[in-house]
RODO-2510 file (C-alpha; in nm, 4 decimals, decimal comma):
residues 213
     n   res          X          Y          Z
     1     x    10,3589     8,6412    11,4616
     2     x    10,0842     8,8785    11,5058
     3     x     9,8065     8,9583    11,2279
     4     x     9,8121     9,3598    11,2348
     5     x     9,5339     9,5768    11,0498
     6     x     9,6442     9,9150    11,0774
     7     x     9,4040    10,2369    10,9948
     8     x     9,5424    10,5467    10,8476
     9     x     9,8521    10,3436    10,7384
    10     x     9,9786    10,6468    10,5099
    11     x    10,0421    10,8392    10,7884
    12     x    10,3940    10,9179    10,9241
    13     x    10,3311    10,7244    11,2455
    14     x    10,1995    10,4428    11,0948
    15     x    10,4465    10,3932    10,8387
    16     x    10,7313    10,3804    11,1554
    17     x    10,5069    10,0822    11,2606
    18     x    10,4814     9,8909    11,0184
    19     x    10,8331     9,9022    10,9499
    20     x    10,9116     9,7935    11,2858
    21     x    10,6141     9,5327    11,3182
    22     x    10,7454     9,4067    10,9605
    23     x    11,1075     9,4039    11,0521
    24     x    11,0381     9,1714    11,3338
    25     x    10,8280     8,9420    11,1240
    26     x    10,4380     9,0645    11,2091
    27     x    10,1966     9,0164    10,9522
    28     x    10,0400     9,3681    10,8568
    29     x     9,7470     9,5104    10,6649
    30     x     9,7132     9,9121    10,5870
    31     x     9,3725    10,0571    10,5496
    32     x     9,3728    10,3688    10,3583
    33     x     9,0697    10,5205    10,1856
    34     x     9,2797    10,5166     9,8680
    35     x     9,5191    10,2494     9,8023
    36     x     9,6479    10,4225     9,4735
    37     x     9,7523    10,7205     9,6221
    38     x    10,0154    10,4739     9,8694
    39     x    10,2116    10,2649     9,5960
    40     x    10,5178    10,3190     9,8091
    41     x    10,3974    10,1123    10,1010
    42     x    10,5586     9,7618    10,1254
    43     x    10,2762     9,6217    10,2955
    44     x     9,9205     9,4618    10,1288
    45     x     9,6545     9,7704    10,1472
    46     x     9,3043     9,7452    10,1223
    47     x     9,0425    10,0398    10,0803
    48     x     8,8230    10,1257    10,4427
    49     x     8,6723    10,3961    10,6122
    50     x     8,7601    10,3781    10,9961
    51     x     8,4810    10,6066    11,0496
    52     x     8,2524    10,3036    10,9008
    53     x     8,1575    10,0669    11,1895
    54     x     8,0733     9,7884    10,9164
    55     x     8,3651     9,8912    10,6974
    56     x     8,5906     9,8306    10,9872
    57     x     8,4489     9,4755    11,1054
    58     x     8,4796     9,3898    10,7221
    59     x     8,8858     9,4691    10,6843
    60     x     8,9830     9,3985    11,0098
    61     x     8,8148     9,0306    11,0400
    62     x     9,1126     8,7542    11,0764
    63     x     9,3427     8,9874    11,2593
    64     x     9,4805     8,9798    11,5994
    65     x     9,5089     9,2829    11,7155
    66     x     9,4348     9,6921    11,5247
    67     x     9,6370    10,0080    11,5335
    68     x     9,4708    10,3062    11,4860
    69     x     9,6926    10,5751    11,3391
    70     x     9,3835    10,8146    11,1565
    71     x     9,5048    11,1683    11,1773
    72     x     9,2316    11,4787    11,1032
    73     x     9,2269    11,6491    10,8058
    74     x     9,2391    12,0355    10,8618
    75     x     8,8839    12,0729    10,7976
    76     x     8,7213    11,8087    11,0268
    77     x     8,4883    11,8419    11,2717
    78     x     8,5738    11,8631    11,6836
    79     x     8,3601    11,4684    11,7058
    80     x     8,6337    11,3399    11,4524
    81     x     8,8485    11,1143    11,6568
    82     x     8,5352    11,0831    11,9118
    83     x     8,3486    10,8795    11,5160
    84     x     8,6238    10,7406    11,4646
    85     x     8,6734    10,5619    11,8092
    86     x     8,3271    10,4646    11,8117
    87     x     8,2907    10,2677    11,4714
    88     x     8,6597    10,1322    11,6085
    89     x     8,5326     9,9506    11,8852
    90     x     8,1751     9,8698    11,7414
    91     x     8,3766     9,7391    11,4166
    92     x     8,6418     9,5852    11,5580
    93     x     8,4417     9,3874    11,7900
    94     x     8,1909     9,2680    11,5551
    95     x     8,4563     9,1284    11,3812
    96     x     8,6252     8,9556    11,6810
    97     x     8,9286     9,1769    11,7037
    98     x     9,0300     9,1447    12,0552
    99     x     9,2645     9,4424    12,0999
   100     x     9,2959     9,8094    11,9623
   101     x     9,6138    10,0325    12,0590
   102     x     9,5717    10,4122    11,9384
   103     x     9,7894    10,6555    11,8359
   104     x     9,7206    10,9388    12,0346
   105     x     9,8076    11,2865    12,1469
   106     x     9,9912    11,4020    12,4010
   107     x     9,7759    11,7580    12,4796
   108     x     9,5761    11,5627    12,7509
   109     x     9,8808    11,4256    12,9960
   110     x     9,8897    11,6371    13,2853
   111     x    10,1865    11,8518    13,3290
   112     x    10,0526    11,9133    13,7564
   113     x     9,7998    11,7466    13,9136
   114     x     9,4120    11,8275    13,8035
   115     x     9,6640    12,0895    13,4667
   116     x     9,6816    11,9429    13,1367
   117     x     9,9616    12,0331    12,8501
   118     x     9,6754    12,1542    12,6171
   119     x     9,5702    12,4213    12,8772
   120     x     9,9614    12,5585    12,9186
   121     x     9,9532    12,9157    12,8091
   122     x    10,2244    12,8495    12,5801
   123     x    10,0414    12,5600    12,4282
   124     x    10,0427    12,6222    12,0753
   125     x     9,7426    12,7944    11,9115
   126     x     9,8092    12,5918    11,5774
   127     x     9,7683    12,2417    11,7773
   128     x     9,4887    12,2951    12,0089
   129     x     9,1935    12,2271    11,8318
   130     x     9,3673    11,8681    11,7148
   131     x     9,4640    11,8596    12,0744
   132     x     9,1532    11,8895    12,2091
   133     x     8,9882    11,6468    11,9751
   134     x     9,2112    11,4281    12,0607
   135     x     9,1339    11,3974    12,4441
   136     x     8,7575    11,3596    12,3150
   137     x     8,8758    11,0433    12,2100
   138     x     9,0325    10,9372    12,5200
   139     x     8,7088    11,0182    12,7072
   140     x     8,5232    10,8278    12,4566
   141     x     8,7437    10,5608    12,4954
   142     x     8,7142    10,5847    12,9258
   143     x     8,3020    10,6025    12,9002
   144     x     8,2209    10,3296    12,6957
   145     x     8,2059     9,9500    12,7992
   146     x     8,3676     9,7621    12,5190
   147     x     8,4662     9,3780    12,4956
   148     x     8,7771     9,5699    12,2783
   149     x     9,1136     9,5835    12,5081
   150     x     9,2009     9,9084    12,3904
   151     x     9,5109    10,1214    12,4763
   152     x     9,5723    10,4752    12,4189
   153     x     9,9572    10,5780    12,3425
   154     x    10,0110    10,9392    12,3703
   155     x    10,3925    11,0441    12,2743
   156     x    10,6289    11,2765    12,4231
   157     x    10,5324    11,6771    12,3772
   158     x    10,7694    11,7223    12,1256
   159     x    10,7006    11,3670    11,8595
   160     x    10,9647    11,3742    11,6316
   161     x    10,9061    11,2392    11,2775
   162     x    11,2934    11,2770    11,2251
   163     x    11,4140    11,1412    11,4966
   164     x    11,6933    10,8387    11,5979
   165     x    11,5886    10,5099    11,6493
   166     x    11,7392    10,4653    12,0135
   167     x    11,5997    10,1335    12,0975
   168     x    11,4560    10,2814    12,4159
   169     x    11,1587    10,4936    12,5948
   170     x    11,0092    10,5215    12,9020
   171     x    10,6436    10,4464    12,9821
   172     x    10,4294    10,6460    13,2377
   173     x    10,0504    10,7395    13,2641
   174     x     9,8575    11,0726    13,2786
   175     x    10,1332    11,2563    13,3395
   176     x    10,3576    11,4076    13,1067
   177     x    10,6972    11,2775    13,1173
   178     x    11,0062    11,5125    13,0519
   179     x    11,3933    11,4277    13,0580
   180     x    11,6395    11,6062    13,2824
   181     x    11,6282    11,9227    13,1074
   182     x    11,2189    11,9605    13,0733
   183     x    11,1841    11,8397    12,7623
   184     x    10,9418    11,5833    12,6109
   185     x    11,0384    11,3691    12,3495
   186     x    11,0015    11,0800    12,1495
   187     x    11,0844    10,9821    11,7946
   188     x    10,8852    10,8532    11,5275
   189     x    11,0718    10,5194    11,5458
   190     x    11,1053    10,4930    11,9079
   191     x    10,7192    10,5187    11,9772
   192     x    10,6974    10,2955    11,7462
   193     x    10,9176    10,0265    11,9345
   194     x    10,6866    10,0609    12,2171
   195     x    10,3846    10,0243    12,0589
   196     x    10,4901     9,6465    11,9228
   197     x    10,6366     9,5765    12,2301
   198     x    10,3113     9,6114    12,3690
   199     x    10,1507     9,3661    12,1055
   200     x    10,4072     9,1308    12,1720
   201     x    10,3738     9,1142    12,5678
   202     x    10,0546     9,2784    12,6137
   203     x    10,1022     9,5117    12,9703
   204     x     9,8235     9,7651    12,9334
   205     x     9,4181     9,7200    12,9257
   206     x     9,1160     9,9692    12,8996
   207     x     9,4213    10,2773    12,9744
   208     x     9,5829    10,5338    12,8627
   209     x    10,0194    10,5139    12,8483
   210     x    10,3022    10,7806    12,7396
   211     x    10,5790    10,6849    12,5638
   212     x    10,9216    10,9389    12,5800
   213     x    11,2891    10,9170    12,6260
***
């Protein structure tokens, strides 16, 4: 059994991992900035600010491994995710937290050598500055020498809060990964298999992987 502090646990993504991590008997922790408003989460929560180095070494000491799951509001800045990566890895390695896995986008896999998703012409408008914050964070994450094993999980193009638990997904790398007809795909639920397989039998350090069916 794993102990499992998990930022920005109101979130949609985050609640389909700690349902699975739960279900298959991991210990988990939610950090929200306020526990009141999340009365429906089955899990104990504590109040913390993931943009806080200090806040984050003080919730996340005595666990095993963090997920960060933090989404943007509308309003925040481009350096959003960039903050927030920062105070995870000074945080989480002040308080001996070995291992991050993030929650990321998928804007920044390449769709053709050297071409990302996010610069697609038919990317949508509505997504791109998220998008692009996003991949901020992955650079962040890539430049700066941290004793933190981190891993960066970007989902299918198309991450489907709706969609059937299969039981299955594929992994790849940079590169976007797309089913037989060209779409890119993964459900809530599925993504979220992956992402506790990968606390369970660790396969991925200091990278970026893709999850899709």
């Amino acid at each position: 059994m794993a102990k499992i502090v998990v930022f920005g646990a109101g979130g949609q993504s985050a609640r389909a991992f700690i349902q699975e991590a739960t279900g298959r008997g991991h210990q988990v922790t939610g950090v929200v900035r306020d526990p009141g408003r999340y009365t429906d989460l089955d899990v104990p929560l504590v109040r913390g600010d993931a943009a806080d180095a200090d806040a984050v070494a003080e919730v996340a000491a005595g666990h095993d491994v963090a997920l960060s799951a933090v989404n943007s509001p509308a309003d925040a800045p481009e350096s959003f995710y960039v903050d927030i990566t920062r105070a995870l890895l000074d945080g989480l390695a002040q308080a001996g937290v070995g291992r991050l896995l993030v929650v990321g986008g998928a804007g920044s896999l390449e769709v053709a050598p050297g071409s990302r998703l996010i610069d697609q012409p038919d990317f949508p408008a509505a997504f791109k500055a998220g998008a692009h914050a996003h991949s901020l964070s992955l650079a962040q994450l890539r430049a700066v020498d941290s004793p933190v094993d981190w891993v960066y999980v970007s989902p299918g193009a198309y991450f489907d809060p709706a969609g059937q638990r299969t039981g299955s997904y594929r992994i790849g790398t940079d590169q976007l990964l797309t089913n037989p007809d060209g779409a890119s795909h993964i459900s809530y639920a599925d993504y979220a298999i992956g992402l506790v397989d990968e606390i369970e039998t660790p396969r991925f350090h200091h990278t970026r992987v893709t999850f899709a069916d």
